[in-house]
C-alpha positions in Angstrom: 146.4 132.0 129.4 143.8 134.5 129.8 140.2 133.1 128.6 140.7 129.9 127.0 138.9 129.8 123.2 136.9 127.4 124.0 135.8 128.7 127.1 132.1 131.0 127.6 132.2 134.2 128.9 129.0 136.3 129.2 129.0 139.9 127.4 128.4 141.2 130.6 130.9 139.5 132.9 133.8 141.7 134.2 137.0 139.3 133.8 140.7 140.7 135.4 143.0 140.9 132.4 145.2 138.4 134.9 142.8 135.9 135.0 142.5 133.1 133.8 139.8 130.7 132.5 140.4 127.2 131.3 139.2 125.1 128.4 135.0 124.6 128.1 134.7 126.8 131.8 130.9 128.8 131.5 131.4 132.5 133.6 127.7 133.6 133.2 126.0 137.3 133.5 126.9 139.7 135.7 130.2 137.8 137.2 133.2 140.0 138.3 136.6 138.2 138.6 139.3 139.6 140.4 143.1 139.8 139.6 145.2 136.5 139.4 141.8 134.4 139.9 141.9 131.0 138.1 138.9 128.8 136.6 139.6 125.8 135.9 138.1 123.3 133.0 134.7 122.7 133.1 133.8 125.1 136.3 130.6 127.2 135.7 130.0 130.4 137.5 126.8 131.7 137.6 125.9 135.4 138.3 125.5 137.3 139.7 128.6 136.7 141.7 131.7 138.7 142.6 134.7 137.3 143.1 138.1 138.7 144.6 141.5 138.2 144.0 143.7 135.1 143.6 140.6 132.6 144.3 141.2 129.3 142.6 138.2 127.4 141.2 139.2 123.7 140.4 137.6 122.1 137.7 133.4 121.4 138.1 133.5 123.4 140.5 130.0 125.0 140.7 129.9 128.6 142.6 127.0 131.7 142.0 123.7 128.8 141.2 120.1 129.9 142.1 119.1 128.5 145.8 118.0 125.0 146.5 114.8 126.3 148.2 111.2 126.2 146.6 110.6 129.8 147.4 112.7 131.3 144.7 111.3 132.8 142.4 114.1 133.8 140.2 115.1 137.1 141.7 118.6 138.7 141.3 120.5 137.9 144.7 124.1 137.2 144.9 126.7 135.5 145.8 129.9 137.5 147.5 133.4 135.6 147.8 136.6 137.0 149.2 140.1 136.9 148.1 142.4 133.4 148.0 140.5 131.1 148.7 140.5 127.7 146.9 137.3 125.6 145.3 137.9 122.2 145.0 136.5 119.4 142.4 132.7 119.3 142.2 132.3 122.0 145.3 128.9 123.8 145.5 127.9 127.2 146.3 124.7 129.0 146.0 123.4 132.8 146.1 121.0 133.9 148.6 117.3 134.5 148.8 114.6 137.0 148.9 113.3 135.9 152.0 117.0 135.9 153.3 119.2 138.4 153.1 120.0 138.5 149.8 123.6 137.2 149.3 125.4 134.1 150.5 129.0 135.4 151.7 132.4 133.9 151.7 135.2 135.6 153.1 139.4 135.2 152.8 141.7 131.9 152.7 139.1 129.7 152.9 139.7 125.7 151.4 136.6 123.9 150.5 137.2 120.3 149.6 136.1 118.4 146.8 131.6 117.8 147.2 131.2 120.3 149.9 128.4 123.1 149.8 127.5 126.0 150.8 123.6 126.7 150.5 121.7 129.9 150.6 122.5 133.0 152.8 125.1 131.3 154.8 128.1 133.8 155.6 131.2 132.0 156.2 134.1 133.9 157.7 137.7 133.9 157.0 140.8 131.0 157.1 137.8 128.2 157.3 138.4 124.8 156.2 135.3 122.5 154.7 136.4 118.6 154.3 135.0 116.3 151.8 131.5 116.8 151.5 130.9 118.9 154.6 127.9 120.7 153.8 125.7 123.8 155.2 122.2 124.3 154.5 120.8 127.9 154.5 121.4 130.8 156.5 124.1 129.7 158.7 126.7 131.6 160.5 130.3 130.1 160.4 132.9 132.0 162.6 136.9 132.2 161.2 139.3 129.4 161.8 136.3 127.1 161.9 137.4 123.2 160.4 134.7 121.0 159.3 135.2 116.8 159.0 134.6 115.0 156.0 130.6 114.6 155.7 129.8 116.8 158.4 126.4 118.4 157.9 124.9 121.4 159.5 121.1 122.2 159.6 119.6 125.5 158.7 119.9 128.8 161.1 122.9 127.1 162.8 125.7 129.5 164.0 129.4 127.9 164.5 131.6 129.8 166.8 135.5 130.9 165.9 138.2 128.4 165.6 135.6 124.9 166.5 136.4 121.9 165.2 133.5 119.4 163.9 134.5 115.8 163.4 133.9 113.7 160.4 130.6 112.6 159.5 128.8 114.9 162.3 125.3 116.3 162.2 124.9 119.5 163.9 121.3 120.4 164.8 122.5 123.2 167.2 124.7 125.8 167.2 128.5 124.6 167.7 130.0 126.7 170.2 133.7 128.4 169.6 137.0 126.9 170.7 135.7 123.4 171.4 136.0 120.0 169.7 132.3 118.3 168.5 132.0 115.5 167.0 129.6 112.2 167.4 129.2 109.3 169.3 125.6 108.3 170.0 125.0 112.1 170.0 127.2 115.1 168.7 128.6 116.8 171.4 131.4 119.2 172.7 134.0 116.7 173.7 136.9 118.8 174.6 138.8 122.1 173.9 140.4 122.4 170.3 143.4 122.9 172.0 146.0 121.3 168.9 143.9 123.3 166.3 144.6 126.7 168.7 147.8 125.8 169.7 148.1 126.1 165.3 146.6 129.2 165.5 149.2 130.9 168.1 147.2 130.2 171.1 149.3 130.8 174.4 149.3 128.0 176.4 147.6 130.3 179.0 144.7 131.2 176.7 144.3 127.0 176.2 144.4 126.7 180.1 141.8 129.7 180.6 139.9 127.9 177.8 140.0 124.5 179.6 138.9 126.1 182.7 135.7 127.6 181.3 135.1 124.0 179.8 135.4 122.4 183.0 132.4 124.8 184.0 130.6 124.4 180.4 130.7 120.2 181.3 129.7 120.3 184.9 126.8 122.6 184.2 125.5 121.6 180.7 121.5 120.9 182.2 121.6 124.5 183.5 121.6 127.1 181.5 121.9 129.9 184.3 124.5 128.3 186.3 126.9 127.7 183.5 126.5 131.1 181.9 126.8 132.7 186.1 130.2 129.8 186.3 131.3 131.6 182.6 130.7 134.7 184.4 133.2 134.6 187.0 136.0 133.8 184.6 135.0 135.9 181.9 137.5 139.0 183.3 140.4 136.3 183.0 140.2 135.7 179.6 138.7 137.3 176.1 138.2 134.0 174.6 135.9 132.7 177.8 134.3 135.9 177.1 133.4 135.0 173.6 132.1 131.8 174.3 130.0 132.7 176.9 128.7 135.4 174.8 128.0 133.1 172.2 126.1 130.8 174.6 124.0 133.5 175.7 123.5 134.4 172.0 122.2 131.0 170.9 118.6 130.7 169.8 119.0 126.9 168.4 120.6 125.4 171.9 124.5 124.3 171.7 125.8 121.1 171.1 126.8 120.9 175.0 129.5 118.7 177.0 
């Protein structure tokens, strides 16, 4: 189809001679489109923004708009997406800031559902998957493989680990660690290891078990800090995962969502 007539294309967009941009869509200034990309009716992309290859906006899909965040002042950061991933209906995703870094950053195969958002100066890895409305305010850190539940809502400066899953309708207020299962009850915690979502993902069964080993550590010493990172310690030879997730405990700055 190419660019549909009665779509808008600015002078100074770059636009893949095998994409394609539907009826009434808006690409603004200084957007790149890569090969085999589609935009769908209605979408608007605002610059400046780069997308890569075979990325599929769905139509009102909003990607590349100035920050939500009353300290922009209208400078030029960007927005930096990946190849094949997939915007859904109404889905939301803003450039960075000055007092950020810059750029928000989306990587490879991600799905965001229809209503989520991505805010300012988050970097979201690769193979993610955002439900319904699950939403992430500025400069967080999402690792790959990481599934968020319908309405699940993650405050600013949060980091989620590789390959957690966050249940539906679950605010985060600290960082969610890798491998695990959060979601909320009368608080959000880590309730368990992921281990169906891994077991997806080509997890050995050995890998799981190392993984529910290092939780049975994580839950008996959630209060302590020291002991549960010592406890990680002696396991951490056993496994690379455990070794990743205690490394991300030691990392955290915000506290974890604990057992």
């Amino acid at each position: 189809m190419g660019v549909h007539p009665t779509a808008i294309a600015d002078p100074s967009a770059s636009v893949h001679e095998t994409a394609e941009i539907g009826p009434y869509a808006i690409v603004g200034a200084r957007v790149t489109i890569g090969a085999r990309t589609t935009v769908g009716a209605h979408a608007v992309i605002e610059g400046p923004t780069t997308l890569g290859e075979d990325n599929r906006v769905s139509p009102q899909a909003a990607l590349g708009g100035p920050p939500q965040d009353l300290k922009y002042r209208g400078e030029p950061t960007t927005l930096t997406i990946g190849n094949r991933n997939t915007f859904r209906e109404f889905c939301t995703i803003h450039r960075g800031t000055m007092t950020g870094h810059g750029t928000t950053i989306i990587g490879d195969d991600n799905l965001f559902m229809a209503y989520s958002h991505v805010a300012h100066d988050c970097v979201v890895g690769n193979r993610t998957v955002f439900a319904n409305g699950a939403s992430l305010a500025g400069h967080c850190v999402v690792g790959d493989d990481v599934v968020l539940g319908a309405f699940a809502a993650v405050r600013q400066f949060l980091r989620i680990g590789r390959h957690a899953f966050v249940g539906a309708f679950s605010g985060m207020n600290h960082d969610v660690l890798p491998f695990l299962w959060s979601s909320s009850d009368r608080d959000v915690r880590a309730w368990k290891v992921n281990s169906v979502g891994l077991e997806r993902k080509g997890f050995s069964k050995e890998r799981v078990a190392a993984l529910q080993k290092a939780y049975r550590v994580l839950h008996r010493h959630r209060h302590d800090k020291a002991a549960l990172l010592a406890g990680l310690d002696a396991l951490v030879g056993t496994s690379e995962d455990v070794k990743v997730l205690r490394d991300f405990i030691a990392g955290s700055k915000e506290g974890i969502h604990g057992a």
